[in-house]
PAZAPA-4460 file (N, C-alpha, C; in steps of 0.05 Angstrom, whole numbers, plus 32768, in hexadecimal, padded with zeros to 4 digits):
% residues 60
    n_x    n_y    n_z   ca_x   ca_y   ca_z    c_x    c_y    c_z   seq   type   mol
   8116   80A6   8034   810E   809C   801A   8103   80B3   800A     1      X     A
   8104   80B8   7FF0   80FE   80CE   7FE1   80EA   80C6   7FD9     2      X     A
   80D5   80DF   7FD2   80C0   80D5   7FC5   80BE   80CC   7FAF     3      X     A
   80D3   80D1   7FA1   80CF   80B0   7F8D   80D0   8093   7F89     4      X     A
   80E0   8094   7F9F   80E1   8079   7FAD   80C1   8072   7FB6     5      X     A
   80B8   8086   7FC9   809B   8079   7FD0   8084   8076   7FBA     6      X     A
   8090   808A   7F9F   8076   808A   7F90   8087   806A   7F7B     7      X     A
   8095   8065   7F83   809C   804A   7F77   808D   8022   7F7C     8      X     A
   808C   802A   7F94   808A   8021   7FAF   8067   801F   7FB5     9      X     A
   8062   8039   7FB7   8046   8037   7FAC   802E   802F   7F95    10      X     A
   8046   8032   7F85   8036   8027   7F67   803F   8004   7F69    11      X     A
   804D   7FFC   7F76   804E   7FDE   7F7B   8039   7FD3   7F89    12      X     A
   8034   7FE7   7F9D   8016   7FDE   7FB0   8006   7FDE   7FA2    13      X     A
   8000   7FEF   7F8C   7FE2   7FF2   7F8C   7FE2   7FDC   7F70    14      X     A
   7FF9   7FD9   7F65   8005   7FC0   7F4F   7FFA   7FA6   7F59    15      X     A
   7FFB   7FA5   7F72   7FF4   7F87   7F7F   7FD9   7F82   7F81    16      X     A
   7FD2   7F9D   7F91   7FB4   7F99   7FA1   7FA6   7F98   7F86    17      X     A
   7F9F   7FA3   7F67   7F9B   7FA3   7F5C   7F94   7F80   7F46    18      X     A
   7FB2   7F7D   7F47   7FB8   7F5A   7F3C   7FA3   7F54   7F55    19      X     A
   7F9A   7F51   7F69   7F94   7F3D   7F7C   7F6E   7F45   7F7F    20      X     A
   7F6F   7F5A   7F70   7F4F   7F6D   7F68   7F3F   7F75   7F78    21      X     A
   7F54   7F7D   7F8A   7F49   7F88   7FAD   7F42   7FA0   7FA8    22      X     A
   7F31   7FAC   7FB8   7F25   7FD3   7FB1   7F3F   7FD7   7FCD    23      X     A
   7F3E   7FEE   7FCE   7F50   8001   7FE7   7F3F   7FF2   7FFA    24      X     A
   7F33   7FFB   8005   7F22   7FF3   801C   7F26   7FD2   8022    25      X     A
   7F22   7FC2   8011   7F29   7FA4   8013   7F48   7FA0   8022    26      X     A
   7F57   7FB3   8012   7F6E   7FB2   801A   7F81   7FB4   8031    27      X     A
   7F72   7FD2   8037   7F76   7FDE   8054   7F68   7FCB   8068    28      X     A
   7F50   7FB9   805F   7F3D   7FAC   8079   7F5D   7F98   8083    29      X     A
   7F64   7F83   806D   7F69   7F71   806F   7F88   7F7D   807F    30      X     A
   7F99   7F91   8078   7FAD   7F9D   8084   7FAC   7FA6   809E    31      X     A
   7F93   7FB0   80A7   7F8B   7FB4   80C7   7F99   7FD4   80BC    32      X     A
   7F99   7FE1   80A8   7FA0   8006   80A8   7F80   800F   809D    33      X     A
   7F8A   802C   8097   7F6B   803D   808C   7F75   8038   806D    34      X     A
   7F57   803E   8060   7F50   8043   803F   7F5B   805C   803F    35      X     A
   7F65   8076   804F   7F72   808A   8049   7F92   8080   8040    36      X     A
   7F9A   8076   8057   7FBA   806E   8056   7FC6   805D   8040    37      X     A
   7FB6   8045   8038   7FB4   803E   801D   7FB7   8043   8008    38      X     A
   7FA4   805E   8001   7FA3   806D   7FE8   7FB9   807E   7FED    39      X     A
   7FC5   808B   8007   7FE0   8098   8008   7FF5   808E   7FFD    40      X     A
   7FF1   807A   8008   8010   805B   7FFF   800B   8060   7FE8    41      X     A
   7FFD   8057   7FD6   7FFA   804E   7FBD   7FFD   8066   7FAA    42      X     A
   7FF9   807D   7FB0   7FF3   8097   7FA3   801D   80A2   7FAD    43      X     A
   8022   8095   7FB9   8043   80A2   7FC1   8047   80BE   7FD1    44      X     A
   8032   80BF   7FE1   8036   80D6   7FE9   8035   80D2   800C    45      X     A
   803B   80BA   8011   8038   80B2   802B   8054   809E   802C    46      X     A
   8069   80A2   8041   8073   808B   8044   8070   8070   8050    47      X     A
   8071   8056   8045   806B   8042   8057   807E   8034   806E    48      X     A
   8073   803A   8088   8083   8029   8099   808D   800B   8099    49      X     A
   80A1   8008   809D   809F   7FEB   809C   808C   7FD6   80AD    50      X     A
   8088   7FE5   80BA   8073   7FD3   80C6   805D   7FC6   80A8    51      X     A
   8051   7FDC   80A1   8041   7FDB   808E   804B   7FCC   8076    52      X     A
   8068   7FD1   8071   806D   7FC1   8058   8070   7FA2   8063    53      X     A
   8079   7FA6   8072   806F   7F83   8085   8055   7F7B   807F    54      X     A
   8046   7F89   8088   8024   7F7E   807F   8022   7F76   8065    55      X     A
   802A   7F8D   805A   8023   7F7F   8039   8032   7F65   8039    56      X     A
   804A   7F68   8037   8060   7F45   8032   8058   7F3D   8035    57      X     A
   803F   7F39   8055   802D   7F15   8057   8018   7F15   8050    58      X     A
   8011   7F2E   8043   7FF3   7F2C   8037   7FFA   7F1D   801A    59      X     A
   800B   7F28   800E   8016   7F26   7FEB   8029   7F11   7FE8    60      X     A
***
């Protein structure tokens, strides 16, 4: 996946957690990942596993 794809991808995450008025840390708790990996996702400079995009789907 290119990084514009993830910085796409990422601005959807942080689109959501935002609508839902979660801080990073809220986010990451409720995901079972770190407040680092989060702000990676969301910032596009980290790719997300699917595992992880799984988490979100049943969180969102």
């Amino acid at each position: 996946m290119s990084s514009n794809h993830n910085q796409v991808i990422g601005s959807r995450l942080k689109e959501l957690r935002l609508e839902r008025g979660l801080k990073i840390s809220e986010m990451a708790e409720s995901l079972y990942i770190s407040r680092a990996y989060v702000g990676l996702l969301e910032k596009g400079t980290k790719k997300a596993s699917s595992k992880v995009l799984e988490k979100y789907a049943d969180f969102f």
